[in-house]
C-alpha positions as a printed Julia matrix, in Angstrom:
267×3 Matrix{Float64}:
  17.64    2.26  -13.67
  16.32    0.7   -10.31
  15.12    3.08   -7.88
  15.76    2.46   -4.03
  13.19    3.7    -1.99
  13.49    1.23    1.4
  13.99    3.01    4.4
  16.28    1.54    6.9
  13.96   -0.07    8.97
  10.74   -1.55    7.04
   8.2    -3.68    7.58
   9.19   -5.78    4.89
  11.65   -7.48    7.06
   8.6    -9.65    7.9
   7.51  -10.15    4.15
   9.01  -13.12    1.77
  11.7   -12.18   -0.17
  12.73  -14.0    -3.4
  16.22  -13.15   -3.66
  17.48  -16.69   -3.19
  14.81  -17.67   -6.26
  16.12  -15.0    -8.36
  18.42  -17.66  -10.24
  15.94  -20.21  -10.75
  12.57  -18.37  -11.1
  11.71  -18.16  -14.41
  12.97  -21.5   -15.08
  10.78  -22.8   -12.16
   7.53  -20.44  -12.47
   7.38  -19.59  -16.07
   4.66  -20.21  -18.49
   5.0   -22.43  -21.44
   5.62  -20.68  -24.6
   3.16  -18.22  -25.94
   0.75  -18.5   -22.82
   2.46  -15.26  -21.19
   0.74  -13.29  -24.39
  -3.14  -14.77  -23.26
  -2.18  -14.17  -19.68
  -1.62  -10.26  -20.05
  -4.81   -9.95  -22.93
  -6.42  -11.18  -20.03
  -5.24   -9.12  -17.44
  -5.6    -6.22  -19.78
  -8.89   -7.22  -20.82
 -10.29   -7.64  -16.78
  -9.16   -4.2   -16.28
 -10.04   -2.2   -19.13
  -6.18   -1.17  -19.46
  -5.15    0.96  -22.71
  -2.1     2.16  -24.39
  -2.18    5.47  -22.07
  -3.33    3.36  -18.81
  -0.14    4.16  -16.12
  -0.05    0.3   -14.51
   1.35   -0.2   -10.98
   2.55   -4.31  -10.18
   3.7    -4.77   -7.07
   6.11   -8.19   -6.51
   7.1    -7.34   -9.97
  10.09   -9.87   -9.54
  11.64  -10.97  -12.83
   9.13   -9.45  -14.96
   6.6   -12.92  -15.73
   3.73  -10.82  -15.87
   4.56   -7.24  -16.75
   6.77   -8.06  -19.54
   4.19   -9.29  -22.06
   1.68   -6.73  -20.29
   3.98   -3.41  -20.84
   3.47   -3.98  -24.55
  -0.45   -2.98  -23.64
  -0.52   -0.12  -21.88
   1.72    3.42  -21.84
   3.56    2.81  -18.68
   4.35   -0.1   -16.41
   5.83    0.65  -13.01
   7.17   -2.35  -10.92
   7.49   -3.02   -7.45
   9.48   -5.51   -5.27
  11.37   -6.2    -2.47
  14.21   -7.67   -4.02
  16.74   -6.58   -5.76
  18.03   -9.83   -6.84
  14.72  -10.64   -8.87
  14.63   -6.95  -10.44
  18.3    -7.23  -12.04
  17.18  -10.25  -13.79
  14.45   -8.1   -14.98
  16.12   -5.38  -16.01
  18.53   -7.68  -18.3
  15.43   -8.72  -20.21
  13.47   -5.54  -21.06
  15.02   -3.25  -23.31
  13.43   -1.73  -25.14
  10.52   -1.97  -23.37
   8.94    0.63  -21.28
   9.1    -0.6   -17.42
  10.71    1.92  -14.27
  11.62   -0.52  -11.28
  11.28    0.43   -7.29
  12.84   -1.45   -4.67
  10.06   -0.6    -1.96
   7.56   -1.91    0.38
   4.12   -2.43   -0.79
   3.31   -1.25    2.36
   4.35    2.07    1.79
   4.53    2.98   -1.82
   6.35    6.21   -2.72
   4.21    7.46   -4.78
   1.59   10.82   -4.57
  -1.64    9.98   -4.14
  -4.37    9.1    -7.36
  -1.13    8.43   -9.83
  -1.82    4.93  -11.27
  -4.72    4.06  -13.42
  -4.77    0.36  -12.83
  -2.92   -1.62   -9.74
  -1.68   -5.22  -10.16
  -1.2    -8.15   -7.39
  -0.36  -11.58   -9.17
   0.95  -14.56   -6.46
   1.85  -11.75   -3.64
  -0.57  -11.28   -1.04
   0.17  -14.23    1.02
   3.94  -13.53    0.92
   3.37   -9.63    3.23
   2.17   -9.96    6.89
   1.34   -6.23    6.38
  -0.83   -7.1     3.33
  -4.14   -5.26    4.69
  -1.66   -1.96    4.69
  -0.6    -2.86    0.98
  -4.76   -2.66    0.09
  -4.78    0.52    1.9
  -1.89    2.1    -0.11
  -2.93    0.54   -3.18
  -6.17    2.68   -2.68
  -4.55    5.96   -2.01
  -2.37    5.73   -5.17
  -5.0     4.67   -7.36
  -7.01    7.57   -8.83
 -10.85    7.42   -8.35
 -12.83    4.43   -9.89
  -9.23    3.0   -11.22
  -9.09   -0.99  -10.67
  -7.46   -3.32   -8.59
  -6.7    -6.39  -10.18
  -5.47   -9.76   -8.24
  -4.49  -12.89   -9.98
  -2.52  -15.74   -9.92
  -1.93  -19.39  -11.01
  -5.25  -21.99  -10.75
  -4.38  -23.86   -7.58
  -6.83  -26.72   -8.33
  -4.38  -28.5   -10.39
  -2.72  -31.99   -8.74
   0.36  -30.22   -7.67
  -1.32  -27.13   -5.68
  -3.55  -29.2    -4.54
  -1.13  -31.79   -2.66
   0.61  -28.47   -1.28
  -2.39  -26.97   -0.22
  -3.26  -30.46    1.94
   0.52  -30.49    2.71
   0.8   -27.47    4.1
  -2.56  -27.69    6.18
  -1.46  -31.05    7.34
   1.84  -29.6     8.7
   0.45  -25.97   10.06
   2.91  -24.44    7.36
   0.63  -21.22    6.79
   1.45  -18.07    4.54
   2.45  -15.26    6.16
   0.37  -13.09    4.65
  -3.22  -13.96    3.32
  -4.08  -17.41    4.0
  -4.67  -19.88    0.9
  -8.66  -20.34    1.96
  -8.95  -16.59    1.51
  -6.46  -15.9    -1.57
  -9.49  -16.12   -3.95
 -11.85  -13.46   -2.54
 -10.06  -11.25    0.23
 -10.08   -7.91   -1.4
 -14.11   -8.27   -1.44
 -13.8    -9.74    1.82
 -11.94   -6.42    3.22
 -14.77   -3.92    1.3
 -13.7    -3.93   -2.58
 -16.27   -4.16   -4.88
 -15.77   -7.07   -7.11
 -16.15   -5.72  -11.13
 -17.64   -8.87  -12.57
 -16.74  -12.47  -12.3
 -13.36  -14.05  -12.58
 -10.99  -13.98  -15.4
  -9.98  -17.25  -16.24
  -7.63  -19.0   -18.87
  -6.71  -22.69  -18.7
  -3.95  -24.32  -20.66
  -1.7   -27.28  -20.46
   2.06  -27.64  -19.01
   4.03  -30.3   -20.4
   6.39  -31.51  -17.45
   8.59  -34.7   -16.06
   6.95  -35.66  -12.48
  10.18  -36.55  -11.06
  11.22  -32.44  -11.89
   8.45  -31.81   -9.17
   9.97  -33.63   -6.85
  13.41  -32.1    -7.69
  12.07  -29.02   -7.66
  10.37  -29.69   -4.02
  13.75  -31.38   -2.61
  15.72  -28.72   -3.64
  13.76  -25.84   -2.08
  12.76  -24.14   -4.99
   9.23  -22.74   -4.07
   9.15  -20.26   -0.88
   6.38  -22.4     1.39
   9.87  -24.93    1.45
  11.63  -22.5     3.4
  10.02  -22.47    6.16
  10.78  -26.17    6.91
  12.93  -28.15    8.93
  14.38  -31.39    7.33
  12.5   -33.5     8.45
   9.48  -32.01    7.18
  10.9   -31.29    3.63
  12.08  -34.83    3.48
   8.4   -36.01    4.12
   7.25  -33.58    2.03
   9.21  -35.0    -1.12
   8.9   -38.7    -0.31
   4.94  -37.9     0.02
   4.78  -36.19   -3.68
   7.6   -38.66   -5.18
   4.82  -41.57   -4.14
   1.91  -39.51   -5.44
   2.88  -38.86   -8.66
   4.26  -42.4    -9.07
   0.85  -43.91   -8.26
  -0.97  -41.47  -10.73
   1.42  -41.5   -13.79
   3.36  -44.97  -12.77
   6.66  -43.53  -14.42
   8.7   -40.69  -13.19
  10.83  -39.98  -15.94
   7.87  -40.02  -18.47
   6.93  -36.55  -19.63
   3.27  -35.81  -18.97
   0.48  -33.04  -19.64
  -0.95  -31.36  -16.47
  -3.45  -29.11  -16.57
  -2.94  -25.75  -15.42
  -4.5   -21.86  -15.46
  -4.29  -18.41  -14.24
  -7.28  -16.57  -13.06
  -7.47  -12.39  -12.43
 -10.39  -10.69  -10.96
 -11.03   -6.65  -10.87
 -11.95   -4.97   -7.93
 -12.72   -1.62   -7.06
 -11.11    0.38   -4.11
 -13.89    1.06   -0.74
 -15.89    4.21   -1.27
């Protein structure tokens, strides 16, 4: 069952929504087969999460992260704004143990002190309201209980050229920008628990998918430009990835990696 919990009016009008991705995302975003397992012993392991830990992940979506992760601890409840992203879910994950709310991060309808863990994985910079989602996140997190905030390396070829694309162009997150994405909670009075998390691995992939992928609008920094812009954008990768691999159609190994870092909520 998916709960409903926006009220008519929220503040997530502002916020990304991935309903148009809902079709495509795991096909897009997904990790290559068997990584999803070391992505969620690492998230479990950066947050000390158990069998009994209650887990809250907010932008859920189709269930890339908590799937694997609801195997490790007693209950995993996800968050999301759409709807679209949280059916596709929900036909993947009997008979698994995951309760789904269509809310707002930045108001989460929960009591106070009810999670033991809180999860954040490629979100932040998607809400406007994002410094109200911290603030939330620490009221229903019970005393002590962990933060965690991950998300895929960005110093790989292809985040990189976004990154400078997007700087170039004044195409800026909504939310948290990318300069900050790293260290932000600390930034806003978290206390970091330790170092990184990291885990690299390699992603087998055809460059000229990338620039499919691009031209197509397929990741959500693409929506937010005109086509004029979007048609630079894809003639500027298309002639990238041609000068570094010299073949298009040639499948190729890029390095890749997801990071997650604990934090603990201000006082």
């Amino acid at each position: 069952m998916l709960a409903d919990t926006l009220p008519p009016m929220s503040s997530s009008q502002e916020s990304v929504v991935f309903d148009r991705a809902a079709h495509c995302y795991d096909a897009t975003r997904g990790f290559p087969a068997g990584i999803d397992e070391r992505v969620a012993d690492l998230i479990a392991g950066a947050g000390g999460l158990e069998r009994g830990s209650r887990l809250l992940e907010i932008g859920v979506g189709t269930g890339r992260i908590a799937l694997p992760l609801s195997r490790r601890v007693g209950r995993l409840v996800g968050v999301d704004l759409s709807r679209s992203m949280m059916q596709q879910l929900q036909t993947k994950r009997a008979p698994l143990v995951i309760d789904l709310v269509l809310a707002d991060a930045t108001r989460l309808p929960f009591p106070g002190a009810s999670f033991d863990a809180a999860l954040g994985v490629h979100v932040f910079h998607l809400i406007p309201g994002w410094r109200a989602v911290l603030a939330e996140l620490a009221r229903v997190l019970r005393p002590g209980a962990p933060l965690l905030h991950g998300g895929d390396d960005r110093s790989g070829t292809w985040a990189s050229w976004r990154d400078r694309f997007g700087a170039e162009h004044r195409v800026e997150n909504v939310g948290v920008p990318n300069d900050r994405l790293d260290e932000f909670p600390e930034n806003e009075g978290w206390g970091a628990l330790g170092p990184p998390h990291r885990l690299r691995y390699a992603r087998r992939i055809t460059p000229r998918v990338l620039v499919g992928h691009l031209a197509s609008r397929t990741w959500s920094f693409t929506w937010r430009l005109d086509e004029a812009q979007l048609g630079e954008a894809t003639e500027a990768l298309r002639a990238e990835l041609l000068e570094r691999y010299g073949d298009l159609d040639r499948p190729v190994e890029v390095e890749s990696g997801f990071w997650v870092r604990a934090y603990r909520a201000p006082g």
